[in-house]
N, C-alpha and C positions, 0 to 999 in steps of 0.2 A: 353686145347683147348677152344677156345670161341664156347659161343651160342646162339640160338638167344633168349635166356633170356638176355644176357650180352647190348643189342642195344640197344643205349641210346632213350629217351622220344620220342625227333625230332630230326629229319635230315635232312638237309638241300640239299644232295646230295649223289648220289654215282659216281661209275667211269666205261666207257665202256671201254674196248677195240679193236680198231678200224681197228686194221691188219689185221684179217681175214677176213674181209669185206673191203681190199684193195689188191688183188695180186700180184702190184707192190711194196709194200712197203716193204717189207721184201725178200733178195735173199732167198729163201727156200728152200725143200728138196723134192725130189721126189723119190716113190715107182719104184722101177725097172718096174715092169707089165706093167707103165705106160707110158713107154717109147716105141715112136714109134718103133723106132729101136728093140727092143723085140721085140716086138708084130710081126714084120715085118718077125721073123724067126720064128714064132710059125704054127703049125697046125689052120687052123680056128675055131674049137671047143676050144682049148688053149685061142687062145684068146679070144673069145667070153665069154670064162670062169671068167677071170679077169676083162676083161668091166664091167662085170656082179658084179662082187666084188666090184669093185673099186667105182658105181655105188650105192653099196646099203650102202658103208660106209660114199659118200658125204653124203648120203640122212639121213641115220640113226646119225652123228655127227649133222647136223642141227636140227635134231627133238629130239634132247636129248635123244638118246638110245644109251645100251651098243655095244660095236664092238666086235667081236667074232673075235679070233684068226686068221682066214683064211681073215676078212678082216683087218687086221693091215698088217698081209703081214710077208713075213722072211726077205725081204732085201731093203733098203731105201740107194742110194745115196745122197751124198752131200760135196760140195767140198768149199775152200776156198781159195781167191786169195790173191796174195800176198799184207803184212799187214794188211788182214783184222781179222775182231776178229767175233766169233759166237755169235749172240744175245740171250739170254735168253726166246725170243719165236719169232716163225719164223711160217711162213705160208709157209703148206709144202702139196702140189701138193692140196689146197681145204681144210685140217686138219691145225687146233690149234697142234703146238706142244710147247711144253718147255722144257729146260734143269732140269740137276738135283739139280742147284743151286736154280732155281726155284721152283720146284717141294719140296723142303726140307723147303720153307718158307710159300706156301700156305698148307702143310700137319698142322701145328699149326692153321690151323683156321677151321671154321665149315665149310667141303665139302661135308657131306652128300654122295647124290650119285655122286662124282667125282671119276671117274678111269684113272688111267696113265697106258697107253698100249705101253713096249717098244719097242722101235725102235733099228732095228739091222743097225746102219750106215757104209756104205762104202764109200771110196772114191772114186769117176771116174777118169779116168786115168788120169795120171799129173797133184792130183791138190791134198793137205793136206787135209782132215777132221780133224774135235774135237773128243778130248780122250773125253771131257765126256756124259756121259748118257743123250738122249734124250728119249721124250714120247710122245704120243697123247695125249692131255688133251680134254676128255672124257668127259662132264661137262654133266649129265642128270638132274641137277635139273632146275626143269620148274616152270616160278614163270609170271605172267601175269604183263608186263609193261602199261598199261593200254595207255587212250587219245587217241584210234587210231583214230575215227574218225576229232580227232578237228585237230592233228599234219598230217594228208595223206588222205585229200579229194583227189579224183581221178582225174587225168589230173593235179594240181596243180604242175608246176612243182618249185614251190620255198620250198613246203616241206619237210620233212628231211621224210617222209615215204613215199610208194610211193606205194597207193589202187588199188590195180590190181582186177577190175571188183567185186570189196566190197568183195573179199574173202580173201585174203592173200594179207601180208604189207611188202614189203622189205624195207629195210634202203636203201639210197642212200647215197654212199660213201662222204665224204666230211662235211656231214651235222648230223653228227651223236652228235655234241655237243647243236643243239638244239631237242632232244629228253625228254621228260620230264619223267620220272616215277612214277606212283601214290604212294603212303604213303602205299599201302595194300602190294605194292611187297619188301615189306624192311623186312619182317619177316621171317625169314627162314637162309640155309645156305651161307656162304659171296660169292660166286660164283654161278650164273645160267645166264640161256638162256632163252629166251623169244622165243618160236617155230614159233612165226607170225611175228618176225624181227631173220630171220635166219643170220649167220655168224658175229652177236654182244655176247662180252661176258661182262657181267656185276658184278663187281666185288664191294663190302664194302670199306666203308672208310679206316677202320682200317686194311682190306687186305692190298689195297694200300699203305698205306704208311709204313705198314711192307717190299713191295718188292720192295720201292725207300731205306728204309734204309738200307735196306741188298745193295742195289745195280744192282739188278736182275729183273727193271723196263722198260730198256730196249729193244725194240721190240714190246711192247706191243701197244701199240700207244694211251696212255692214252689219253682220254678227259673227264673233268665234266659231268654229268648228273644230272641237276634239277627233286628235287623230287619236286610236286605238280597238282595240277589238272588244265586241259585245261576249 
């Protein structure tokens, strides 16, 4: 297993991934509860119930905490049309998931507190699902991307962050390859979340190009990220 002794002097970049901070860009997978059509036969405490779940596991996957069983859920559809093939991470109803091809190539490097929550997949009616094992990827390590103020002055709208009333910074979709990361957030394990640019996941170099050689790079929607200070 690598660590963060192993990280070379300088570095000139790491790598975000951009999917879960794009909806459309991966077909994904969605928690039954979540479906109107459920919710639509349930008692109104039932639902209420699950809003309630579903609610604290957006919020808790964004802010790098673990998910407790009751919010991962027992039953996640997903289906597949014909010729298509299942990507290696997919955005699935607001959650990171990954396969377990994936999942077996980031387990060799330093995840620290990353947990894989699995997923019991079904298919919806008339359509194939994948045999293999998918997961939530859980990522709880928080590592500060720093330059908010110089990369997301407020109202700017050609910035790739975007200063909501100087308190919290969302990434805007699109713009996520001009993000810079300071030098201080390189230390630690190859995978984290920065909690003030929610739904980016930031991964090592040498994660990266462990999961193009493997093949299982796929979905993730890699772009560069310049390490240096604004």
């Amino acid at each position: 297993m690598h660590t963060k002794n192993d990280l070379p002097e300088r570095v000139s970049h790491v790598w975000i991934s951009t999917t879960w901070n794009n909806g459309n860009a991966i077909k994904g997978v969605i928690r039954k509860e979540f479906q109107n059509y459920w919710l639509a036969g349930q008692q109104p405490e039932v639902a209420e119930k699950y809003q309630t779940l579903l609610k604290q596991a957006f919020s808790k996957i964004k802010k790098g905490e673990p998910l407790t069983e009751e919010e991962v859920g027992e039953t996640w559809y997903y289906g597949t049309g014909p010729g298509e093939t299942t990507p290696n991470f997919m955005h699935g109803g607001g959650l990171p998931i990954v396969s377990d091809s994936a999942k077996s190539v980031l387990e060799r490097f330093d995840l620290d507190q990353t947990y894989f929550c699995n997923l019991n997949l079904q298919a919806p009616a008339g359509h194939p699902t994948t045999d293999e094992p998918y997961y939530i990827l859980n990522v709880c390590n928080k590592r500060s991307m720093g330059n908010y103020e110089a990369l997301g002055p407020e109202g700017d709208l050609t910035a790739p962050l975007d200063n909501l009333a100087g308190q919290i910074f969302l990434s805007r979709s699109g713009w996520e390859h001009k993000l810079v990361v300071i030098p201080e957030a390189l230390g630690g394990p190859d995978i984290w979340i920065d909690p003030k640019i929610p739904k980016l996941l930031f991964l090592s170099e040498r994660l990266v190009s462990a999961l193009k050689a493997a093949g299982v790079d796929d979905g993730w929607g890699l772009v560069r990220c310049s390490v240096g200070v604004l």
